[in-house]
N, CA, C and O atoms as a Tinker XYZ file with bonds, in Angstrom:
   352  protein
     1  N     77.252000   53.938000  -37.012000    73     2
     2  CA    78.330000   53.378000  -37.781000    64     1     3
     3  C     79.505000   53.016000  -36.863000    63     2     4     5
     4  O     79.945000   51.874000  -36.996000    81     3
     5  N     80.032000   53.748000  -36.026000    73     3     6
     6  CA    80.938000   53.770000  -34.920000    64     5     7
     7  C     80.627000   52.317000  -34.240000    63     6     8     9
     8  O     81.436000   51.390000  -34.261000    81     7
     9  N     79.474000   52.263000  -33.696000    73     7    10
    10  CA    79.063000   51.058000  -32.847000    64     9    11
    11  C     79.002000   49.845000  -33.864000    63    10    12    13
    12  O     79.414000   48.712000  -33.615000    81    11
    13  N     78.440000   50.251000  -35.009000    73    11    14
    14  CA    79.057000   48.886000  -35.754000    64    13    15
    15  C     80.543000   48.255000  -36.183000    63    14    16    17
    16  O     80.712000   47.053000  -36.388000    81    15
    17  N     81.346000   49.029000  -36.261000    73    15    18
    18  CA    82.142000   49.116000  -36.104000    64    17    19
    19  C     82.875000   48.409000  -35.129000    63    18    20    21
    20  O     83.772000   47.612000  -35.405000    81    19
    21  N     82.463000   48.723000  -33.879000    73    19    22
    22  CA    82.764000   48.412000  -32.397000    64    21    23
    23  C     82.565000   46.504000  -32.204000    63    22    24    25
    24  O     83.238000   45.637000  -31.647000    81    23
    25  N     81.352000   46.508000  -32.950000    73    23    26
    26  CA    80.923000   45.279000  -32.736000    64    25    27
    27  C     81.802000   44.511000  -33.520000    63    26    28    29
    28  O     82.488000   43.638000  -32.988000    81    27
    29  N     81.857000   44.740000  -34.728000    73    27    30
    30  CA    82.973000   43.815000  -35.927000    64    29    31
    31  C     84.231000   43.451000  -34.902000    63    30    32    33
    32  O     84.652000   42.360000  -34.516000    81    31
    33  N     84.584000   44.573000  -34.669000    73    31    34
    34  CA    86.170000   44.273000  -34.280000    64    33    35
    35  C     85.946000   43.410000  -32.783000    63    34    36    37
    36  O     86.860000   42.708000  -32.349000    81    35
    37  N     84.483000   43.559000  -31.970000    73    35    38
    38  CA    84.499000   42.138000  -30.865000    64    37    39
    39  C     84.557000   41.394000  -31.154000    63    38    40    41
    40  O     85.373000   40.579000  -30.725000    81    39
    41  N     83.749000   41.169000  -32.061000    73    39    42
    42  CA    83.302000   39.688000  -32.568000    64    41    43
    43  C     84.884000   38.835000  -33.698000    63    42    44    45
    44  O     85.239000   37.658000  -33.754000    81    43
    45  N     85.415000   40.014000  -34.371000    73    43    46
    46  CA    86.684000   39.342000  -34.393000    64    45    47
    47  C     87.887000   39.217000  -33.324000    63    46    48    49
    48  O     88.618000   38.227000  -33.340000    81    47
    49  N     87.964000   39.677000  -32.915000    73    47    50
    50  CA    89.040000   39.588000  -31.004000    64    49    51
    51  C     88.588000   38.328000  -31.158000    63    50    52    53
    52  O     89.456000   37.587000  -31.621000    81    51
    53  N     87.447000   37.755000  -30.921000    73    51    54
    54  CA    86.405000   37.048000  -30.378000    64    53    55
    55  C     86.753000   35.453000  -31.297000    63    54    56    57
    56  O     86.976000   34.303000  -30.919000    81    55
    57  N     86.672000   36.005000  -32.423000    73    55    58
    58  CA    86.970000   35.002000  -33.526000    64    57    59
    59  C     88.486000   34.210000  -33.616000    63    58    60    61
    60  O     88.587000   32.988000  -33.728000    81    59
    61  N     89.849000   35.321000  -33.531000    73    59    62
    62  CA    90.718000   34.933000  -32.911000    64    61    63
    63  C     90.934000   34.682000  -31.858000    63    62    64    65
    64  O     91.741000   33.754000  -31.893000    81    63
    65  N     90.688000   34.962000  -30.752000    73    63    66
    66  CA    90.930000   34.373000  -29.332000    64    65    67
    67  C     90.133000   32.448000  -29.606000    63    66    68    69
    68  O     90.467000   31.443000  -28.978000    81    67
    69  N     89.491000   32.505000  -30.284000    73    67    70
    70  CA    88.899000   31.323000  -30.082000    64    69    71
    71  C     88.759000   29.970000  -30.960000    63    70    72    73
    72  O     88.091000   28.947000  -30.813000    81    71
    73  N     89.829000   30.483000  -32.093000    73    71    74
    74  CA    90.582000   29.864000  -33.292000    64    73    75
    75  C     90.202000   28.535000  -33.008000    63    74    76    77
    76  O     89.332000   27.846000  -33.540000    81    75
    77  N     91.175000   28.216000  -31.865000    73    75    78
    78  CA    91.371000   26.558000  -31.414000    64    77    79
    79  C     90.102000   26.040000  -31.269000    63    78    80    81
    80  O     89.636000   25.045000  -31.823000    81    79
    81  N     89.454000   26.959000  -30.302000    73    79    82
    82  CA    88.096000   25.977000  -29.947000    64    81    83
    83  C     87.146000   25.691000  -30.948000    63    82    84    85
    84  O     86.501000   24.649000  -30.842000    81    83
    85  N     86.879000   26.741000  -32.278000    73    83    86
    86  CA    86.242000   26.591000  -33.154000    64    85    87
    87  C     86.403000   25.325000  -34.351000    63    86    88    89
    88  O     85.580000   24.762000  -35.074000    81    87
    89  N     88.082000   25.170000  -34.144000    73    87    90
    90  CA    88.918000   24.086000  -34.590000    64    89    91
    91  C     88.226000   23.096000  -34.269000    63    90    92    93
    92  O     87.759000   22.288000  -35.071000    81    91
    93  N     88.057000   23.061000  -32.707000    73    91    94
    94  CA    87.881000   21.580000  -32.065000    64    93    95
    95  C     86.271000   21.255000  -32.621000    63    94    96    97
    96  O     85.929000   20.178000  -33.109000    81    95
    97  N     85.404000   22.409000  -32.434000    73    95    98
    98  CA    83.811000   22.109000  -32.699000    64    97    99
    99  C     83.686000   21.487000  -33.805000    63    98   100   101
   100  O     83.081000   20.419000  -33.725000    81    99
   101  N     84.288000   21.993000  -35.452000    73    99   102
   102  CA    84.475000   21.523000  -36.559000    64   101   103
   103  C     85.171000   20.286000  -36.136000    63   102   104   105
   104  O     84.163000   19.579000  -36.129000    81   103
   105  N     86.248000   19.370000  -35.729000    73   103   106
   106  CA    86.813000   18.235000  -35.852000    64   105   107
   107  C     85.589000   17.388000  -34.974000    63   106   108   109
   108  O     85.208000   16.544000  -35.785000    81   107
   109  N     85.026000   17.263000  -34.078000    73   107   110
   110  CA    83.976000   16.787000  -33.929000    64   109   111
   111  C     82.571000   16.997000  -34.119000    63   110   112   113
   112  O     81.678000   16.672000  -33.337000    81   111
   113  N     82.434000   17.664000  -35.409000    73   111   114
   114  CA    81.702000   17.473000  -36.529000    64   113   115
   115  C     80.387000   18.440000  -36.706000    63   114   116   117
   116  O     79.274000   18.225000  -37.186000    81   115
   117  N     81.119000   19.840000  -35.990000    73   115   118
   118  CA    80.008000   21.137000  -36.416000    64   117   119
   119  C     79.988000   21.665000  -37.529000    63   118   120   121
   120  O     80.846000   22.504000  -37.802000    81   119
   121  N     79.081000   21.336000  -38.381000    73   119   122
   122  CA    78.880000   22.221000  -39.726000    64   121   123
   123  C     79.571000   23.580000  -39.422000    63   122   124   125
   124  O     79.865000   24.019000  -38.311000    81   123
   125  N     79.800000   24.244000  -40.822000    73   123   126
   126  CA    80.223000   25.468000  -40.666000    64   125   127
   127  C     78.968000   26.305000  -40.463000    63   126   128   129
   128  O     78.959000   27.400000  -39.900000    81   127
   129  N     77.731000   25.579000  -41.063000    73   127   130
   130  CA    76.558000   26.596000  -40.712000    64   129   131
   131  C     76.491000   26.941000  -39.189000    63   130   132   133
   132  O     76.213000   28.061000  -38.761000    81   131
   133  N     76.828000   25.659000  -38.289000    73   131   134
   134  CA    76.550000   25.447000  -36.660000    64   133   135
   135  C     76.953000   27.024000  -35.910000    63   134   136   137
   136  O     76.305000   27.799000  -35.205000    81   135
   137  N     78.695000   27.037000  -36.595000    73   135   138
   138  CA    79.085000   27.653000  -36.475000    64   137   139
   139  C     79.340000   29.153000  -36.678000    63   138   140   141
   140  O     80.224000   29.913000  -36.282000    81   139
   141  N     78.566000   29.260000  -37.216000    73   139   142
   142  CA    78.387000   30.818000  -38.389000    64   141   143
   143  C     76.806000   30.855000  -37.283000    63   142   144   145
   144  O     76.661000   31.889000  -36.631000    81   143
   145  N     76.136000   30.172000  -37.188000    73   143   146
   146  CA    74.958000   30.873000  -36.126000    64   145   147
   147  C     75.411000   30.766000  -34.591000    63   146   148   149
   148  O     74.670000   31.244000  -33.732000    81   147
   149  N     76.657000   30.125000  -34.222000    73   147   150
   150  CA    77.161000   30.585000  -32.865000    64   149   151
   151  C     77.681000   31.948000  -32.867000    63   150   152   153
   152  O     77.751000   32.841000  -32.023000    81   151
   153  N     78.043000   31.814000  -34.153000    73   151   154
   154  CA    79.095000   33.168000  -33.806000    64   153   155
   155  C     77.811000   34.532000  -34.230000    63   154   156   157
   156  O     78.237000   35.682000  -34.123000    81   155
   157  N     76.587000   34.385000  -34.605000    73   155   158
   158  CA    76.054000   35.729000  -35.309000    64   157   159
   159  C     75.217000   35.679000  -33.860000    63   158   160   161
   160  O     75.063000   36.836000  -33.468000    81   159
   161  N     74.486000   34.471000  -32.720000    73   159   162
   162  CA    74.140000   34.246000  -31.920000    64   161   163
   163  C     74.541000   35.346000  -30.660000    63   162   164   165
   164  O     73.870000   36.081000  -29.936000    81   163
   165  N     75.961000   35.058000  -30.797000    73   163   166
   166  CA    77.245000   35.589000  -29.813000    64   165   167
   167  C     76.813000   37.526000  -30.549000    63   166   168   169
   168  O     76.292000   38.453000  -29.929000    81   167
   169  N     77.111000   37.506000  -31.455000    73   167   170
   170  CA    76.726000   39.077000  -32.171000    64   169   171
   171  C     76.176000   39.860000  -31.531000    63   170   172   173
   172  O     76.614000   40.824000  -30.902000    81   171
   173  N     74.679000   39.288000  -31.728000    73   171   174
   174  CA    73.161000   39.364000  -31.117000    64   173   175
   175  C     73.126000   39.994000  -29.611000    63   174   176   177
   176  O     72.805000   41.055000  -29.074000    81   175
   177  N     73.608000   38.805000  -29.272000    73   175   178
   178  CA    73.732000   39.138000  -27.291000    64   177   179
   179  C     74.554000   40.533000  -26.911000    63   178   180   181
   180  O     74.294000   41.485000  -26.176000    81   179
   181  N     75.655000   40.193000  -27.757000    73   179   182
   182  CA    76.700000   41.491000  -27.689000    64   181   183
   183  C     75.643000   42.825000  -27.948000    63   182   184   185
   184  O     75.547000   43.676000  -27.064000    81   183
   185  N     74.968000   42.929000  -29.046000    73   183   186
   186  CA    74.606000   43.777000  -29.446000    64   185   187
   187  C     73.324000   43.959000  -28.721000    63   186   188   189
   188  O     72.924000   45.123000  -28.756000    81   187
   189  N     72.638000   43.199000  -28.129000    73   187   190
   190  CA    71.159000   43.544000  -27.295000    64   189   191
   191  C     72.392000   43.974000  -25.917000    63   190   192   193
   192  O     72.440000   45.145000  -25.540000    81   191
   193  N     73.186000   43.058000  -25.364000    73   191   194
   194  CA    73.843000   44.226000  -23.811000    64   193   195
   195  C     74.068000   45.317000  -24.276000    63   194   196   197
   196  O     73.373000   46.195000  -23.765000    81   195
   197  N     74.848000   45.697000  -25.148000    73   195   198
   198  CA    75.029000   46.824000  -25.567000    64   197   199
   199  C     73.762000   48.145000  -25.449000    63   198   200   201
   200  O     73.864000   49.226000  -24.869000    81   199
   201  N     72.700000   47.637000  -26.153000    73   199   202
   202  CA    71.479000   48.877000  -26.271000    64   201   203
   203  C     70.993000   48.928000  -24.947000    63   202   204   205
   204  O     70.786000   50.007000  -24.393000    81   203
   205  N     70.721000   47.438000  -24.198000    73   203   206
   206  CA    69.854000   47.576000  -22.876000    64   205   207
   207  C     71.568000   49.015000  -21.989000    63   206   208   209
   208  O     71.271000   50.188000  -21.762000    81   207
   209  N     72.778000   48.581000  -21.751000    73   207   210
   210  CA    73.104000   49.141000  -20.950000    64   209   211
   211  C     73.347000   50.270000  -21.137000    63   210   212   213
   212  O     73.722000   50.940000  -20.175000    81   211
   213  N     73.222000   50.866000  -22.418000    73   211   214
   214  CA    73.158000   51.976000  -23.250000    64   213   215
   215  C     71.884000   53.211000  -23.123000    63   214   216   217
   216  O     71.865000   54.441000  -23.093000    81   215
   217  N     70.937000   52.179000  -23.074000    73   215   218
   218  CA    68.900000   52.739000  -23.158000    64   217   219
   219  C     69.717000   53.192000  -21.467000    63   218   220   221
   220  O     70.149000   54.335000  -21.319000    81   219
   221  N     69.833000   52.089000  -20.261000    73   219   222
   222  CA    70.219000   52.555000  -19.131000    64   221   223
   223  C     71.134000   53.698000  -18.964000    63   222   224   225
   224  O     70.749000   54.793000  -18.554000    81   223
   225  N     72.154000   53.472000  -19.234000    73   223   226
   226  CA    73.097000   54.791000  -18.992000    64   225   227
   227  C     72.369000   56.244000  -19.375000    63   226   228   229
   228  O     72.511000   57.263000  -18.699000    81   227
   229  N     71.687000   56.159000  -20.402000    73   227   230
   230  CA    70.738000   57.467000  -21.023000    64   229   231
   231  C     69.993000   58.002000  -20.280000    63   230   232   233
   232  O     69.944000   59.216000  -20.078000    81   231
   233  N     69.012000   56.784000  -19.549000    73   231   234
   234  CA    67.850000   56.910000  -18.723000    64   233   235
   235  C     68.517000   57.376000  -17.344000    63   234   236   237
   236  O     67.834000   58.219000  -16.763000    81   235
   237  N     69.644000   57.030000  -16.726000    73   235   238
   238  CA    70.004000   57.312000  -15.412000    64   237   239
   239  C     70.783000   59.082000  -15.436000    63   238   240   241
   240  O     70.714000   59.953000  -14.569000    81   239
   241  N     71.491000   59.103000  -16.796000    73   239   242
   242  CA    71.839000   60.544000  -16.854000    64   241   243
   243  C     70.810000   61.508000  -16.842000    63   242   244   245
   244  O     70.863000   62.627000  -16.332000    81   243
   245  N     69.686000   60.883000  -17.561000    73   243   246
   246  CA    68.439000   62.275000  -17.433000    64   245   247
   247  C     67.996000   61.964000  -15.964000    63   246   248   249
   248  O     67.777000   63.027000  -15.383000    81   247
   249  N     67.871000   61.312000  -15.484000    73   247   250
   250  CA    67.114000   61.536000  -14.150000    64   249   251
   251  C     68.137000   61.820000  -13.573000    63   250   252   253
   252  O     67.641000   62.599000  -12.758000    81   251
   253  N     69.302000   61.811000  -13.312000    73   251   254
   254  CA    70.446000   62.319000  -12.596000    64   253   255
   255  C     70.647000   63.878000  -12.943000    63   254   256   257
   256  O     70.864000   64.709000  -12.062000    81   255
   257  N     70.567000   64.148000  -14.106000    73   255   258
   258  CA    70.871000   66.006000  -14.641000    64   257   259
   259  C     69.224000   66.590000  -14.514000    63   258   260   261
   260  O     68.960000   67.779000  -14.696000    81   259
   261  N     68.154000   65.528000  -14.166000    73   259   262
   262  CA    66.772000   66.589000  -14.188000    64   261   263
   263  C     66.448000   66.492000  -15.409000    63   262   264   265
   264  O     65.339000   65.997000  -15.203000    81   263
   265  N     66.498000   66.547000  -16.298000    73   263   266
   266  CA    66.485000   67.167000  -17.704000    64   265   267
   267  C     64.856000   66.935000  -18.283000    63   266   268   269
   268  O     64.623000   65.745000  -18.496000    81   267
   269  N     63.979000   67.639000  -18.501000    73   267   270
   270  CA    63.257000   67.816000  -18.978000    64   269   271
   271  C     61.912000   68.094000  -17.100000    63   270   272   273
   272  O     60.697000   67.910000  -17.042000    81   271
   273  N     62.741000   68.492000  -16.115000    73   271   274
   274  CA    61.686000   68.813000  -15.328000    64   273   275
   275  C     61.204000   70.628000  -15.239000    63   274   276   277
   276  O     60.116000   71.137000  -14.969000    81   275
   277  N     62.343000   71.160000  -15.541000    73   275   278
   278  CA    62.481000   72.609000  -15.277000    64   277   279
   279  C     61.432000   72.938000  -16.691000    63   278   280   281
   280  O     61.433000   72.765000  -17.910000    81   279
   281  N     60.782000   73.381000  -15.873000    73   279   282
   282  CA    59.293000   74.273000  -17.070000    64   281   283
   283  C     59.284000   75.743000  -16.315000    63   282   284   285
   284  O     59.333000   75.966000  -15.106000    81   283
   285  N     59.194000   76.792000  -17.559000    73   283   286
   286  CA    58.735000   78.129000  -17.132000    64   285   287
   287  C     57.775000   78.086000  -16.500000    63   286   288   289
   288  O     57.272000   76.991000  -16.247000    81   287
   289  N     57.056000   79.601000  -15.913000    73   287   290
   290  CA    56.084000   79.102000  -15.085000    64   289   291
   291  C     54.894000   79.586000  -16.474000    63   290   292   293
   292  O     53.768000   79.189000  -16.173000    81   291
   293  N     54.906000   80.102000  -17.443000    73   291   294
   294  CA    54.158000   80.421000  -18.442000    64   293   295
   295  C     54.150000   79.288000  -18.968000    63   294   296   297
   296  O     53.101000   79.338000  -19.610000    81   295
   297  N     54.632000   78.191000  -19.167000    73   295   298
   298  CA    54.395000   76.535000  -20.238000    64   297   299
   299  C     53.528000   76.341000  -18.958000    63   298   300   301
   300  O     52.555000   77.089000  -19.057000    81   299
   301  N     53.501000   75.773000  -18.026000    73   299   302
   302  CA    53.087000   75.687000  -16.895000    64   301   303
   303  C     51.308000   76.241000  -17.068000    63   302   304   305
   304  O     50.216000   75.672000  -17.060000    81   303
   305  N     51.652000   77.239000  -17.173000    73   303   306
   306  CA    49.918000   77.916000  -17.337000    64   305   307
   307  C     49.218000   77.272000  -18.312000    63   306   308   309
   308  O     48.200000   76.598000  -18.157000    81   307
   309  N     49.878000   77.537000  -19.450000    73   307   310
   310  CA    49.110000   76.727000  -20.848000    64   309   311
   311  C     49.768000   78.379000  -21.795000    63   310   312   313
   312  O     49.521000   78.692000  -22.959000    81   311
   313  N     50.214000   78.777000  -21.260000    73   311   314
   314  CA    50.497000   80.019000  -22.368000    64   313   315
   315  C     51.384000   79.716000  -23.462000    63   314   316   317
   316  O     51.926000   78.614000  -23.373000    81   315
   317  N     51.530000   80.069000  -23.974000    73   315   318
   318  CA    52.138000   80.218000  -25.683000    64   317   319
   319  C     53.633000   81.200000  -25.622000    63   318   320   321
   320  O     53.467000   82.182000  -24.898000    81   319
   321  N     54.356000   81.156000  -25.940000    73   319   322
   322  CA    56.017000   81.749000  -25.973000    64   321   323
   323  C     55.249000   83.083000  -26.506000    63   322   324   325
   324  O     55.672000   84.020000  -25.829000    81   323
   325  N     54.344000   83.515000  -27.396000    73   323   326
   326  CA    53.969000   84.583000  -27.557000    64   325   327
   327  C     53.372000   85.459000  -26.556000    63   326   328   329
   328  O     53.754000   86.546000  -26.122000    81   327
   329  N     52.135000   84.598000  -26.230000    73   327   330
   330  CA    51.387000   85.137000  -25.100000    64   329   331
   331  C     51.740000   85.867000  -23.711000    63   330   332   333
   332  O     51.247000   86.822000  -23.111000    81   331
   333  N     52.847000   84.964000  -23.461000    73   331   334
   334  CA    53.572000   85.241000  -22.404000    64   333   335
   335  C     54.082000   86.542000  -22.331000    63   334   336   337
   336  O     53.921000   87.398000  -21.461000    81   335
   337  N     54.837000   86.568000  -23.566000    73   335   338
   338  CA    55.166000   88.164000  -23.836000    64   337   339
   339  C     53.703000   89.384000  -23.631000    63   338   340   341
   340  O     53.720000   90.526000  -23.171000    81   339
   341  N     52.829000   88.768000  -24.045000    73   339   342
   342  CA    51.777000   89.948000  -23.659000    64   341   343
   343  C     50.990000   89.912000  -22.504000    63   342   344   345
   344  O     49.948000   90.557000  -22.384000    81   343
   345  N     51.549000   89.039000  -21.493000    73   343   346
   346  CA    51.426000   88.999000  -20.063000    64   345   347
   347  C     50.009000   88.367000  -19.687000    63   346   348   349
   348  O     49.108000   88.818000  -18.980000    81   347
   349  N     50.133000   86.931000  -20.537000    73   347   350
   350  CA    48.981000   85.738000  -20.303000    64   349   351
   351  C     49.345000   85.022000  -19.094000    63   350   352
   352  O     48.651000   84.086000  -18.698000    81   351
């Protein structure tokens, strides 16, 4: 929800910063549809960089913190959280 969020309010920055030019596309004769798929187009991209550098940042913190290499040496064997206790 947050990240949607995030995105609305780019894509409007986005919408105002670019008032004029959208002006100009419409006076030389872009449908409003043209325009309504530039701007959901523009969305899109925003929102695929977003996950790819996102999926990345995730992927570089686990291989940077290790995280999921440290195994007991009982998982390791094939033993069971029980077993272990009874010295499998």
């Amino acid at each position: 929800m947050v990240s949607l969020l995030g995105l609305v309010a780019v894509i409007m920055a986005g919408l105002n910063e670019r008032r004029r030019e959208l002006s100009i596309l419409r006076a030389i004769g872009a449908g409003p549809r043209q325009i309504l798929l530039l701007l959901a187009a523009e969305g899109a991209l925003v929102t695929v960089a977003g996950i790819v550098i996102g999926a990345s940042a995730c992927a570089f913190a686990i291989l940077l913190l290790g995280i999921g290499r440290k195994r007991s040496s009982a998982l390791r064997s094939g033993c069971s959280h029980t077993a272990s206790r009874n010295g499998c």
